[in-house]
C-alpha positions in Angstrom: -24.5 11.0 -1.9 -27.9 9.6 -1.1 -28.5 6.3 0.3 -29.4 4.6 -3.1 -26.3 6.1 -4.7 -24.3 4.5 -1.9 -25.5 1.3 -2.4 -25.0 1.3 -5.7 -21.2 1.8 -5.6 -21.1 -0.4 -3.0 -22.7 -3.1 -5.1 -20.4 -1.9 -8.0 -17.1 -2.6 -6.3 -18.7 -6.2 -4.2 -19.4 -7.2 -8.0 -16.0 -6.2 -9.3 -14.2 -8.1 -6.7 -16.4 -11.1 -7.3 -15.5 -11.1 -10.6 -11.7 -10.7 -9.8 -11.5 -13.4 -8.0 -14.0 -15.8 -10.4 -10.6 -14.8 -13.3 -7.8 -15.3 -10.3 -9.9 -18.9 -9.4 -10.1 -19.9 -13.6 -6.7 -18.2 -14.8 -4.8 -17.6 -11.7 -2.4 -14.1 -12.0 -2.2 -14.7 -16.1 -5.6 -13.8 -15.9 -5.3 -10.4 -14.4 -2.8 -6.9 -14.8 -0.9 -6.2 -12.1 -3.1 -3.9 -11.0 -5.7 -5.8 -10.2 -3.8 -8.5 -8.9 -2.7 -5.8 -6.1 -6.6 -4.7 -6.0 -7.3 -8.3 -5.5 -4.9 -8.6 -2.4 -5.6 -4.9 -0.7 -9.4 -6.3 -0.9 -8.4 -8.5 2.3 -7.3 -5.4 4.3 -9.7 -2.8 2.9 -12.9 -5.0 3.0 -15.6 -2.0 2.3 -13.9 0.3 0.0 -13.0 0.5 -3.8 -9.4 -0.4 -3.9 -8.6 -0.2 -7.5 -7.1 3.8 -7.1 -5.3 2.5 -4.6 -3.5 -0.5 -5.9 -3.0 2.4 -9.1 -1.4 4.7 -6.6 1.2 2.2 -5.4 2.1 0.8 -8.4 2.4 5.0 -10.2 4.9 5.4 -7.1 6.0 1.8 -6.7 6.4 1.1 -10.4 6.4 -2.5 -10.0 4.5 -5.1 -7.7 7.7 -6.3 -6.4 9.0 -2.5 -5.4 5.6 -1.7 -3.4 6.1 -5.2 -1.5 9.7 -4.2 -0.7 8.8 -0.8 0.4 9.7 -0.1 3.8 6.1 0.4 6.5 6.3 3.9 6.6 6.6 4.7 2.5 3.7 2.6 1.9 1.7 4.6 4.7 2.4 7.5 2.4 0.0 6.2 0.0 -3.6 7.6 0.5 -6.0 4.5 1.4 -2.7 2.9 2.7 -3.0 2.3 6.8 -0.7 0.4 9.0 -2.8 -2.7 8.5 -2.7 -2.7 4.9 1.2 -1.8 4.7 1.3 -5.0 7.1 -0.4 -7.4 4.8 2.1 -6.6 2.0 5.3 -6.5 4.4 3.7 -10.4 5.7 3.1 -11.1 2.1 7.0 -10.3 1.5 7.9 -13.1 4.9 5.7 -15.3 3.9 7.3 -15.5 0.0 11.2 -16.0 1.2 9.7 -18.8 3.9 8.3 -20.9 0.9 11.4 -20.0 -1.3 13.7 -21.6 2.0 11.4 -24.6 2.8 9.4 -25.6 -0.2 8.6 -29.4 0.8 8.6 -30.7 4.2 12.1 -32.2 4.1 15.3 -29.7 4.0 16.3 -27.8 0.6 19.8 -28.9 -0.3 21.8 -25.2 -1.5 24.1 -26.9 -4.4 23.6 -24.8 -7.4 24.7 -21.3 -7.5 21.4 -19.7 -8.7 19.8 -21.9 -6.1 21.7 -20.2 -3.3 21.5 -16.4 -5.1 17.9 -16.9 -5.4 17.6 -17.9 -1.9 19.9 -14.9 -1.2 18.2 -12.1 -3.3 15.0 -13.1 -2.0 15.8 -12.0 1.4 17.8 -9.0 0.8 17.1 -7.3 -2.4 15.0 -4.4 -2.2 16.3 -3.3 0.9 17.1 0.1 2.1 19.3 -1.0 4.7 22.5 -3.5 4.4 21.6 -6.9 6.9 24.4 -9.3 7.1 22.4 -12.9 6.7 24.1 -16.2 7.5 22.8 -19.8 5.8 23.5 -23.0 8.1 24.1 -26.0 6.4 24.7 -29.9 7.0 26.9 -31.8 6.1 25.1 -32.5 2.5 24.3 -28.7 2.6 20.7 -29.0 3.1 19.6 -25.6 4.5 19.0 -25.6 8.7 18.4 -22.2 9.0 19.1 -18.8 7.9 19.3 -15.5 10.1 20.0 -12.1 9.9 23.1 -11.6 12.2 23.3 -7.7 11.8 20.6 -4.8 10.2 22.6 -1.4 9.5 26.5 -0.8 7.9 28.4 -4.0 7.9 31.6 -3.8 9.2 33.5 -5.9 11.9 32.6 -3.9 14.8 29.1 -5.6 14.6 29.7 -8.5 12.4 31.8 -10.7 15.2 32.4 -14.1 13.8 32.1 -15.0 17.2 28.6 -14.2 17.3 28.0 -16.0 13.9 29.9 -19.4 14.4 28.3 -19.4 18.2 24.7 -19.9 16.3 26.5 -22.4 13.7 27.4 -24.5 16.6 23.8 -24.2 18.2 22.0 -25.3 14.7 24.8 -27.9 14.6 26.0 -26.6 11.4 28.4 -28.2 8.9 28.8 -25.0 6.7 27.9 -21.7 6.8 27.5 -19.2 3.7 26.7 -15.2 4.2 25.4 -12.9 2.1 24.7 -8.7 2.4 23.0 -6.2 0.7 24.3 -2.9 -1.3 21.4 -1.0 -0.8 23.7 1.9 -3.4 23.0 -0.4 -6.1 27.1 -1.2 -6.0 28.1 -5.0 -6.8 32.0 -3.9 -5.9 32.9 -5.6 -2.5 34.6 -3.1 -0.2 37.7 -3.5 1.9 35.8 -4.2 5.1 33.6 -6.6 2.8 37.0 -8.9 2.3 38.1 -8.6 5.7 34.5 -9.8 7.0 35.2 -12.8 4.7 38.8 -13.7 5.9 38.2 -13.5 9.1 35.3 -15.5 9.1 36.8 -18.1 6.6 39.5 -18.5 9.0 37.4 -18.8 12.4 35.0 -21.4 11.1 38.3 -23.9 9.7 39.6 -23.6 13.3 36.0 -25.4 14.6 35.9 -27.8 11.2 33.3 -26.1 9.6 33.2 -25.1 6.2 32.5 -21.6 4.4 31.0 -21.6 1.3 30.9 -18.1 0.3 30.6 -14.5 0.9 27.4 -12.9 -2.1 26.5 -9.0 -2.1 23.2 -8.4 -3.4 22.6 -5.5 -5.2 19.2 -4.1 -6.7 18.4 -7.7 -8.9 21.9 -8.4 -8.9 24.2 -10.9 -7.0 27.8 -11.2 -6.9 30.3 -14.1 -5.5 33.3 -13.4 -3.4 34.3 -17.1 -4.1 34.0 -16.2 -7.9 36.0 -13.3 -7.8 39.0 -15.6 -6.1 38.3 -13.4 -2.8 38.7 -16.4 -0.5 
């Protein structure tokens, strides 16, 4: 390719983006397929390049935009154009979407309404491709303190200690505690060890006054109660 040529296609693709974002900045997303919203978004990682069979490539293997920004680091890396950097950007893009879903004002988000808390719940665990056992502190009017992930692999009580998980209750201060884990399988049936978990940690937090809410198993776009299936 000569030197006009290149030029030219660079010009091309500087003129495309411009005009992506001039639709984003007068329609926001309605304004654009998913594709190019993606396109629009690998531009910030992938500043001199055409991105648009890129953000095509992810979403022909992804399927959706939500899949390519749960993909794990090293399947988006599989995806020619698709560095470490880039894959980054998405994976911060994914961090960045639960902290505004857990803090959306500056004053604590009260969890009272069961789609509130398995919204808050799917957000952080669904998509997954390995189970993580994640704990919700609460006050006393159940405004959220903090959440954590107390475990990343199988859960099972050799790693899930409620010892471990009512010591950082106590440190936050924590009135009430509410845990959720992933079914990467796609399975919304809670196991044995999944009940067990729940007993024993239902019965270790009443001995130190504080209350547990519930026990949810995310699964795919799915949640499921303990509470709701009279598990507790």
């Amino acid at each position: 390719m000569d030197v006009k040529n290149k030029k030219t296609k660079k010009l091309d693709y500087s003129g495309h983006r411009r005009r992506l974002k001039e639709r984003f900045l007068n329609h926001g997303l309605d304004g654009l397929h998913d594709y190019e919203a993606l396109e629009l978004l690998l531009s910030y990682a992938i500043p001199r390049q055409d991105v648009k069979p890129v953000a095509k490539d992810l979403l022909r293997n992804f399927k959706t935009i939500k899949k390519v920004i749960d993909a794990p680091l090293e399947r988006l890396q599989e995806i020619s154009g698709v560095g470490l950097h880039t894959a980054l950007l998405l994976k911060l893009c994914r961090e960045l979407l639960i902290l505004y879903l857990e803090a959306p004002d500056l004053e604590r988000q009260s969890v009272t309404s069961p789609s509130q808390i398995a919204n808050l719940c799917r957000a952080r665990l669904e998509g997954l491709s390995k189970e993580q056992f994640l704990v919700l502190f609460l006050d006393n009017r159940h405004r959220l303190i903090q959440s954590e992930v107390m475990h990343r692999g199988t859960v099972d009580m050799s790693v899930v200690y409620p010892r471990e998980v009512l010591s950082q209750a106590l440190k936050y201060q924590a009135a009430a505690i509410l845990v959720a884990h992933n079914h990467p399988g796609g399975s919304l049936n809670p196991s044995a060890e999944d009940i067990k978990i729940t007993i024993e940690l239902k019965n270790a937090a009443a001995v130190l006054g504080i209350r547990f809410l519930d026990h949810l198993i995310v699964a795919e776009s799915k949640v499921v109660s303990l509470k709701e299936l009279n598990e507790l």
